[in-house]
PAZAPA-4460 file (N, C-alpha, C; in steps of 0.05 Angstrom, whole numbers, plus 32768, in hexadecimal, padded with zeros to 4 digits):
% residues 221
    n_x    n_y    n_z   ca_x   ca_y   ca_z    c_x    c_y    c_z   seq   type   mol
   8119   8342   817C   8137   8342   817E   813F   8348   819A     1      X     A
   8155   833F   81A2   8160   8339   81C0   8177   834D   81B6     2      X     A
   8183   835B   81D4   819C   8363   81D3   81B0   835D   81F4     3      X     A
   81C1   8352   81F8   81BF   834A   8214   81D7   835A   8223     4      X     A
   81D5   8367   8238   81E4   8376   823B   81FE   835C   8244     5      X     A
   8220   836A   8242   8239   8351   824C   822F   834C   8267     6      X     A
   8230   8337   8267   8224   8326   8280   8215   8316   8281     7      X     A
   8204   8316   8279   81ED   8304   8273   81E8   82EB   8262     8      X     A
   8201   82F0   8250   8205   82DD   823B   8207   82C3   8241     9      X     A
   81FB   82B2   824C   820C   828F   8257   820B   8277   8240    10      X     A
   8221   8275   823B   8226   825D   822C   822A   8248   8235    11      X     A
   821A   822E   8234   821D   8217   823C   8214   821B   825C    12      X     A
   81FF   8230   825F   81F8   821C   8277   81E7   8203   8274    13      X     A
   81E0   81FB   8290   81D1   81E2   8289   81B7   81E2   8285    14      X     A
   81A3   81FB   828D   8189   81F4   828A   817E   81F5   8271    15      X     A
   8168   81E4   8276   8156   81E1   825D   8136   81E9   826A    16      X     A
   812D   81EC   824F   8115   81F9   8249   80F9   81E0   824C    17      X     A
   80E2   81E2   824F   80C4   81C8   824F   80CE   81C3   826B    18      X     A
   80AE   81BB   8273   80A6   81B0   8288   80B7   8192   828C    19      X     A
   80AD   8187   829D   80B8   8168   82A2   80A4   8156   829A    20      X     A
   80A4   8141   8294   8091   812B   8297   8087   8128   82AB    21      X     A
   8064   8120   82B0   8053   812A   82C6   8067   8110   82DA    22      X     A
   8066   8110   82FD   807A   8102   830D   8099   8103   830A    23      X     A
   809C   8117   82FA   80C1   811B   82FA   80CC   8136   8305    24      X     A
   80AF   8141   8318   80B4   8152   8327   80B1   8170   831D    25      X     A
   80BE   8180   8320   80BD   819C   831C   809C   81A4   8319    26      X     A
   808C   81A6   8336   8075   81B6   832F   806F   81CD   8330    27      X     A
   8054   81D3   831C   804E   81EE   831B   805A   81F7   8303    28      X     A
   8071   81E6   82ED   8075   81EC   82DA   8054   81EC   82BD    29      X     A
   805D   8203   82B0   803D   8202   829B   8053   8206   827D    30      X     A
   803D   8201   826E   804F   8200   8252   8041   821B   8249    31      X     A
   804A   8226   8234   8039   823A   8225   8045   825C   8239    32      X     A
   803E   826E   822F   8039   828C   822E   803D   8284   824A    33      X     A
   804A   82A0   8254   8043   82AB   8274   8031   82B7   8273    34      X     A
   8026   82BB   8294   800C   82C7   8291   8012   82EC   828A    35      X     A
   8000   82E8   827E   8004   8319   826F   8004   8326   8280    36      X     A
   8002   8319   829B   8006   8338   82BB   8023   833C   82BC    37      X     A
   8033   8325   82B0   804D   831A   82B8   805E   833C   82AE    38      X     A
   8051   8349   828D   805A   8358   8280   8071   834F   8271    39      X     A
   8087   835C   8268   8098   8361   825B   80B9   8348   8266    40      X     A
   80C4   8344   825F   80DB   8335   826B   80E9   834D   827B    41      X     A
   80FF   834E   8288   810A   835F   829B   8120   8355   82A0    42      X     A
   8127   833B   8298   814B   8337   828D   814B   8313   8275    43      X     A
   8156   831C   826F   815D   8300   825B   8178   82F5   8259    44      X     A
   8180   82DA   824F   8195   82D2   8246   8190   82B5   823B    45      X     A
   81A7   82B2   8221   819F   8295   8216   81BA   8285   821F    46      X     A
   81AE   826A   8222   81C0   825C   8226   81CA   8241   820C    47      X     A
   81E3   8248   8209   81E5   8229   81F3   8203   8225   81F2    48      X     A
   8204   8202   81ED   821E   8202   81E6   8226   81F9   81CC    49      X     A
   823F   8204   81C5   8249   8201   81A5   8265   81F3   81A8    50      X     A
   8262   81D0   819E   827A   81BE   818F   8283   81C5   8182    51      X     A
   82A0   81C9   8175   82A5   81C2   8158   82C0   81AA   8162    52      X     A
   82BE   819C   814F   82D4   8180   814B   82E3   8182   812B    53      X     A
   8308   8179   8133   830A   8175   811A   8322   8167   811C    54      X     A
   8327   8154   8109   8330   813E   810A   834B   8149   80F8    55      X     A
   8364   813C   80FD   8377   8141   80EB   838E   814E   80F9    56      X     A
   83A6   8150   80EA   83BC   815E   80F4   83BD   817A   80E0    57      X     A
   83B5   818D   8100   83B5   81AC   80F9   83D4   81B6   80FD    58      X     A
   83D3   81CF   80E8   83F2   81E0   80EF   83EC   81EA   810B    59      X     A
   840F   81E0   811A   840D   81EF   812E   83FA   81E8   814D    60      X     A
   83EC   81C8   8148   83DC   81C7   8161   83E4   81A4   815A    61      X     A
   83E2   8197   8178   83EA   8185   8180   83D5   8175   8179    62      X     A
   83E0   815E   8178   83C7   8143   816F   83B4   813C   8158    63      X     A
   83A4   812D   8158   8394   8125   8143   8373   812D   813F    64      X     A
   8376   8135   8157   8353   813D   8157   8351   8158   8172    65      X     A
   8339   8161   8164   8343   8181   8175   8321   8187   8176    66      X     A
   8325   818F   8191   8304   819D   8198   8309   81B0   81A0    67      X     A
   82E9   81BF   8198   82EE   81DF   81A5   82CF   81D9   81B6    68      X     A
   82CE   81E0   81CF   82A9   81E9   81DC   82AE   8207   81E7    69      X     A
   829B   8215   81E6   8293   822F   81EA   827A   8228   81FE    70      X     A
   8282   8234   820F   826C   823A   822A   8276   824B   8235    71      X     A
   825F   824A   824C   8263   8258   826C   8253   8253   827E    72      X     A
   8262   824C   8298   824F   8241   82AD   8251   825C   82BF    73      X     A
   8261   8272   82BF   8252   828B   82CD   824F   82A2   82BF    74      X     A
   8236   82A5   82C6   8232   82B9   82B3   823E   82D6   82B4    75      X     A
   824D   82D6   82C7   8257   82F5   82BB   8278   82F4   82B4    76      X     A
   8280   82D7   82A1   8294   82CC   829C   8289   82D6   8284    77      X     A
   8276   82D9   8276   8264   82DF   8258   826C   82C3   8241    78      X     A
   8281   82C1   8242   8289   82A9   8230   82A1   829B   8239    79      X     A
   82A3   8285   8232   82B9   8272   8236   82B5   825D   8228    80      X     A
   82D0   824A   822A   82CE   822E   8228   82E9   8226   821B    81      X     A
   82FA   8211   8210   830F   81FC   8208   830F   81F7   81F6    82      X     A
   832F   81F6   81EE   8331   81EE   81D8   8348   81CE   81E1    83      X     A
   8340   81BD   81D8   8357   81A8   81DF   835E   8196   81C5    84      X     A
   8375   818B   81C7   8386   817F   81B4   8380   8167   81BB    85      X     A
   837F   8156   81AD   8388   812F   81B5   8388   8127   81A4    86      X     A
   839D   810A   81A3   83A2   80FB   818D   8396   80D8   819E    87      X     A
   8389   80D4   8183   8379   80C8   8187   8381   80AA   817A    88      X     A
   8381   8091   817F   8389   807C   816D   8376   8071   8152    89      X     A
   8377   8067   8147   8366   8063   812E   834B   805F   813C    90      X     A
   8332   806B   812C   8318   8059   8138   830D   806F   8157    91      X     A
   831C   807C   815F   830E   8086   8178   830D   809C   8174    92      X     A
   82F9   80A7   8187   82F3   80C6   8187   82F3   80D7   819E    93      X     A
   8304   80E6   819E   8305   80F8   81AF   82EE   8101   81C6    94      X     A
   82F5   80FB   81DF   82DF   80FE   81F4   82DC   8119   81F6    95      X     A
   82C4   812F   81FC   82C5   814A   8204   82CF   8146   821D    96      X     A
   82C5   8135   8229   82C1   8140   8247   82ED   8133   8251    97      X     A
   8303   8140   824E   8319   8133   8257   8314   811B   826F    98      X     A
   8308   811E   8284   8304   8107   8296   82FF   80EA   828F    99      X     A
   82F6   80F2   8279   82E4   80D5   8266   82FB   80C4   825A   100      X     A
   82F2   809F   8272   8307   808E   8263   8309   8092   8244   101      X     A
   8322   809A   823A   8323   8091   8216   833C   8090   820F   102      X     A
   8344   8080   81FB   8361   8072   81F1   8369   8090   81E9   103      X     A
   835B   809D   81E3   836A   80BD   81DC   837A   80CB   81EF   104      X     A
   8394   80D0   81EB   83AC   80E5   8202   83A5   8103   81F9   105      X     A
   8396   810E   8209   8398   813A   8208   83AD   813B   8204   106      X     A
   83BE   8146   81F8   83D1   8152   81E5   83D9   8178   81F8   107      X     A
   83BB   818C   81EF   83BA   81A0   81FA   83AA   81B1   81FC   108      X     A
   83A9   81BB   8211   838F   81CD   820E   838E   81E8   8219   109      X     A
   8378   81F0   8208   8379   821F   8212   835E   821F   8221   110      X     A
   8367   8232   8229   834B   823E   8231   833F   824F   8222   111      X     A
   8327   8256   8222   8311   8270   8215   8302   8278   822B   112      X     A
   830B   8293   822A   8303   82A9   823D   82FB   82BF   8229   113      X     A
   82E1   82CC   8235   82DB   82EE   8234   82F7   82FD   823A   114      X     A
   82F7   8310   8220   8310   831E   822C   830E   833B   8233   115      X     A
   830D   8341   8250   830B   834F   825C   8314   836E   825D   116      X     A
   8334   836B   8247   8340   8382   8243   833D   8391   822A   117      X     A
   831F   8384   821D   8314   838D   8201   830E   83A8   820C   118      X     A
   831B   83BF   81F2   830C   83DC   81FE   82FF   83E5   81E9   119      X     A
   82F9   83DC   81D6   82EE   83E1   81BB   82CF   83E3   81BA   120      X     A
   82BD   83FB   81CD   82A4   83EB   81D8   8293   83F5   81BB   121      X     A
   827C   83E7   81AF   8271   83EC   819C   826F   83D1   8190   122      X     A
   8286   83BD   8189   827E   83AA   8170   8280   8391   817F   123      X     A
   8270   838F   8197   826F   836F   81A4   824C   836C   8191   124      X     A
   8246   835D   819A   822F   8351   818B   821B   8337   81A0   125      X     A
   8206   8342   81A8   81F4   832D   81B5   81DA   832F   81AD   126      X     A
   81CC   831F   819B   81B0   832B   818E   81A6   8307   8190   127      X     A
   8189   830D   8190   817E   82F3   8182   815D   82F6   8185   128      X     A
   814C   82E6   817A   8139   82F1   8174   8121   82DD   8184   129      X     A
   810F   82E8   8195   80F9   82E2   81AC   80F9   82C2   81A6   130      X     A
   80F5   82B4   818E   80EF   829E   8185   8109   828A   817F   131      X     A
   8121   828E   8188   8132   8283   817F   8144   8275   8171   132      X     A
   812C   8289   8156   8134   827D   813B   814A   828F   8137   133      X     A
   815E   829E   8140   817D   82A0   8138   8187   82B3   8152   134      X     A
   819F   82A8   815A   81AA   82BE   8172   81CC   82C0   8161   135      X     A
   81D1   82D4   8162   81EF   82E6   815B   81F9   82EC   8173   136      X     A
   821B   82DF   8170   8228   82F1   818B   824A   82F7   8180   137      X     A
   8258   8309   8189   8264   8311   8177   827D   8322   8194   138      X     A
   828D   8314   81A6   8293   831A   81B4   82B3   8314   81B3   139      X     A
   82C9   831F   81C1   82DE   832D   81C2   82E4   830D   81DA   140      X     A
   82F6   82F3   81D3   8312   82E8   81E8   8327   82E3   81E9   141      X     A
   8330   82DA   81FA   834E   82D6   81FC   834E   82B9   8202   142      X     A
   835C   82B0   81F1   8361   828E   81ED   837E   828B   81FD   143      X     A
   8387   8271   8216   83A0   826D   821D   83A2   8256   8221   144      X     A
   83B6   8254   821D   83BC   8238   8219   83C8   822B   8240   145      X     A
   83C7   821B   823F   83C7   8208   8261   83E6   820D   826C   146      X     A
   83F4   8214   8253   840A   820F   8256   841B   822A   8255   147      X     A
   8412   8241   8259   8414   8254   8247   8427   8267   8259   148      X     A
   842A   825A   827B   8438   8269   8298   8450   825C   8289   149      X     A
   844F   8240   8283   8468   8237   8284   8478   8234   8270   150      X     A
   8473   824E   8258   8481   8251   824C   847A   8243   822B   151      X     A
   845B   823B   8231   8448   8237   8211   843F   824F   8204   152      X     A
   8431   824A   81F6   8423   8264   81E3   841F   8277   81F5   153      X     A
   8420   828C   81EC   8412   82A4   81FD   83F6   82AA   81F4   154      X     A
   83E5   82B9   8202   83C7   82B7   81FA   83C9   82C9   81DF   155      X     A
   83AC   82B5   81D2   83AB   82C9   81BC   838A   82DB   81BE   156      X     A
   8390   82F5   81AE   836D   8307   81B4   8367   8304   819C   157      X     A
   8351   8301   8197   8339   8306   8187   8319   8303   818A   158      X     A
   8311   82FF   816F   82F7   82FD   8175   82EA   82DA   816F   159      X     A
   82C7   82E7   817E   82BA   82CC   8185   82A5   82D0   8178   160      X     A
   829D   82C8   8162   8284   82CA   814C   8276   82B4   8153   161      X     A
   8258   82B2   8155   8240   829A   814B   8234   82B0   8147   162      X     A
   8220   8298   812F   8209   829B   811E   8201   8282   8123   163      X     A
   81E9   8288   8134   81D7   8267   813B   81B9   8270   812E   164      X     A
   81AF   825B   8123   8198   8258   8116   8182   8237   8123   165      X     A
   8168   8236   812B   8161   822D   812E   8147   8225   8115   166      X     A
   8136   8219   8110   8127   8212   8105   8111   8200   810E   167      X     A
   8117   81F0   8123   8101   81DE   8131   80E9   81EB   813E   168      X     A
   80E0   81D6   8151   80CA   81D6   8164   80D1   81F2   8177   169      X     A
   80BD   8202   8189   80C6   821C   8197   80B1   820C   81AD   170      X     A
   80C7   820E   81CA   80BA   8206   81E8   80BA   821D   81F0   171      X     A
   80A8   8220   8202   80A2   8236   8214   8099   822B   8234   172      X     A
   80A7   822D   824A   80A0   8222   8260   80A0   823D   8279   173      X     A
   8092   823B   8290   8095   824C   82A0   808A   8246   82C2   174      X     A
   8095   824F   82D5   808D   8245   82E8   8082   824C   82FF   175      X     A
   806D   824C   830F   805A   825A   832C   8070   825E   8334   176      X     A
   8073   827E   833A   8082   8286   834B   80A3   8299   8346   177      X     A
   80A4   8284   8334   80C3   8295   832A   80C5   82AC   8316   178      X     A
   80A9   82A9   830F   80AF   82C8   82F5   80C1   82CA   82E7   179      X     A
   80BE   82AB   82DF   80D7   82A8   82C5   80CD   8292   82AD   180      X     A
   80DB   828D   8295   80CD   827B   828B   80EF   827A   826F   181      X     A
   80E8   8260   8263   80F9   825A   8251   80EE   825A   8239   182      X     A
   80FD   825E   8225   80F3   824E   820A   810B   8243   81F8   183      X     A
   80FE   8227   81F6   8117   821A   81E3   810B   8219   81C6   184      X     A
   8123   8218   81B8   811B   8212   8195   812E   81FB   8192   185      X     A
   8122   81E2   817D   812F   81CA   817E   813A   81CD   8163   186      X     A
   814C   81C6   8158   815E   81BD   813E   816A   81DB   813D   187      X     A
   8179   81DB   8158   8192   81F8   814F   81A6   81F5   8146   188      X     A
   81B7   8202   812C   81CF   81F8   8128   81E2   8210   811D   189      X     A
   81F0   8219   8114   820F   8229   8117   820A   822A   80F6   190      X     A
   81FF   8244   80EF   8209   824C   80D7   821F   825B   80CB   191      X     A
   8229   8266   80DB   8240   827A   80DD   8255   827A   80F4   192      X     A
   825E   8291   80F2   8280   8298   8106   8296   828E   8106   193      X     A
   82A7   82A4   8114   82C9   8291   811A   82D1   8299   813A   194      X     A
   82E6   8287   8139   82F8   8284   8150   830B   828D   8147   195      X     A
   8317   82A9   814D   8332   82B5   8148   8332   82B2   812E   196      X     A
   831C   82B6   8120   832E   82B1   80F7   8324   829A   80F7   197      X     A
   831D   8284   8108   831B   826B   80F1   82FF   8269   80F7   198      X     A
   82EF   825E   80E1   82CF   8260   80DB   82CA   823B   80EA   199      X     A
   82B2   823D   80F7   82A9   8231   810A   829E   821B   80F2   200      X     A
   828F   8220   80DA   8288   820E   80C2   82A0   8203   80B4   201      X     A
   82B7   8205   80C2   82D1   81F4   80B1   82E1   81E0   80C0   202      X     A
   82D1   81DD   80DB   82CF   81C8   80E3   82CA   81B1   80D7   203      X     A
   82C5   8190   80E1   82BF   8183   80DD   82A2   817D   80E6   204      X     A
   829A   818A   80FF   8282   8185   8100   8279   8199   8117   205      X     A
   8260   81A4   8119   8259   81B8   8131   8249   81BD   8135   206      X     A
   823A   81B4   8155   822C   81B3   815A   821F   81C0   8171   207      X     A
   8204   81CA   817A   81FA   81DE   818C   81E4   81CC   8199   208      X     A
   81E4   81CF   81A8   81DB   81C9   81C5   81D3   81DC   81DB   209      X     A
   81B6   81D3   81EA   81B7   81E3   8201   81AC   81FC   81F6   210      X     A
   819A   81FA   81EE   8197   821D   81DA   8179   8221   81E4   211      X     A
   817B   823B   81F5   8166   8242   820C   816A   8255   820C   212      X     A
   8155   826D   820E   814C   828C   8213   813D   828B   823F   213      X     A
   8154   8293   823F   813F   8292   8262   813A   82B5   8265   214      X     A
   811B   82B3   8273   8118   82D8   8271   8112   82D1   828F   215      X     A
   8116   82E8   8295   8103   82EF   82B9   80F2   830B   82B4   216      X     A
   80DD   830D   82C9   80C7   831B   82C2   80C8   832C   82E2   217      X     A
   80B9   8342   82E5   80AD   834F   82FA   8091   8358   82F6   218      X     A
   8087   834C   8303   806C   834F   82FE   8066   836C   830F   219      X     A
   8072   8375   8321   8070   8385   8336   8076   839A   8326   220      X     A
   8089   8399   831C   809D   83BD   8313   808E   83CF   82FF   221      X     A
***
């Protein structure tokens, strides 16, 4: 079992875990165990990202189809990511990425942030277990909406629940020199949590990605 101190937490970064196919570069990568001089890990963090999609006209939110992603590209941001609105015409589906040509108009969107002015220290939650058959995180944001200076919603606080479970294949990769190494587990998926009250399984559909344990080592200390 893992416990990660706030900070360390990164959702949705990009790396992934296994070597490359031999000529696709990265050498010196080995598959399997680090070597046992390496000792003990000496910092950790997992990385993954979590979809949910849901189609329909909700109370109170704009449009026809509504995504939520949860990430973070810095890590001492601990969590983040969007929630956006769009109505979509018969037959199409909502692009994640907004840049992406699609007959769908964004409607509206919040942000998800770590919220910073949580003083309640004791019931955040970061656990998961060496093999990445289940990671728990159970952390305190503040959702705002884009619009929110000019007189839209004001932010709302609550909490940020997952319960991820994997079941697949377990990678282990590591590399000369860096005293670090990954391990991925393949078929991860969202058994649990909510966003502010609403449960992440009452979605229409949700999905995890990107689901990586990176450790670093000191062989020296």
């Amino acid at each position: 079992m893992g416990a990660l101190a706030l900070g360390l937490l990164v959702v949705g970064a990009p790396a992934d875990a296994g070597c490359p196919e031999p000529g696709q570069g990265a050498p010196g990568c080995h598959s399997g165990p680090v070597p046992a001089e390496w000792g003990e890990p000496t910092w950790e963090h997992v990385t993954f990202v979590v979809v949910a999609r849901q189609k329909g006209y909700l109370p109170e939110r704009l449009g026809n189809q509504h995504l939520t992603e949860v990430n973070t590209w810095d890590e001492e941001g601990v969590v983040a990511g969007t929630v956006r609105d769009w109505f979509c015409p018969a037959g199409a589906v909502a692009p994640l990425d907004p840049q992406e040509a699609s007959p769908c108009r964004l409607r509206a969107t919040s942000s998800i942030d770590y919220d910073h002015s949580y003083v309640w220290p004791g019931e955040t939650v970061q656990r998961w277990a060496p093999t990445l058959r289940y990671v728990n995180v159970r952390l305190p944001v503040v959702v705002t909406a884009a619009d929110a200076d000019a007189g839209g919603a004001g932010p709302q606080r609550g909490w940020l629940s997952l319960r991820l479970k994997a079941d697949g294949a377990v990678t282990q990769s590591w590399y000369d020199g860096d005293h670090a190494d990954a391990v991925e587990r393949a078929g991860a998926y969202v058994s649990g949590g909510r966003l502010l009250g609403k449960p992440w399984l009452a979605t229409e559909s949700v999905t995890v990605d990107t689901y990586v344990l990176h450790r670093e080592y000191d062989p020296a200390g």
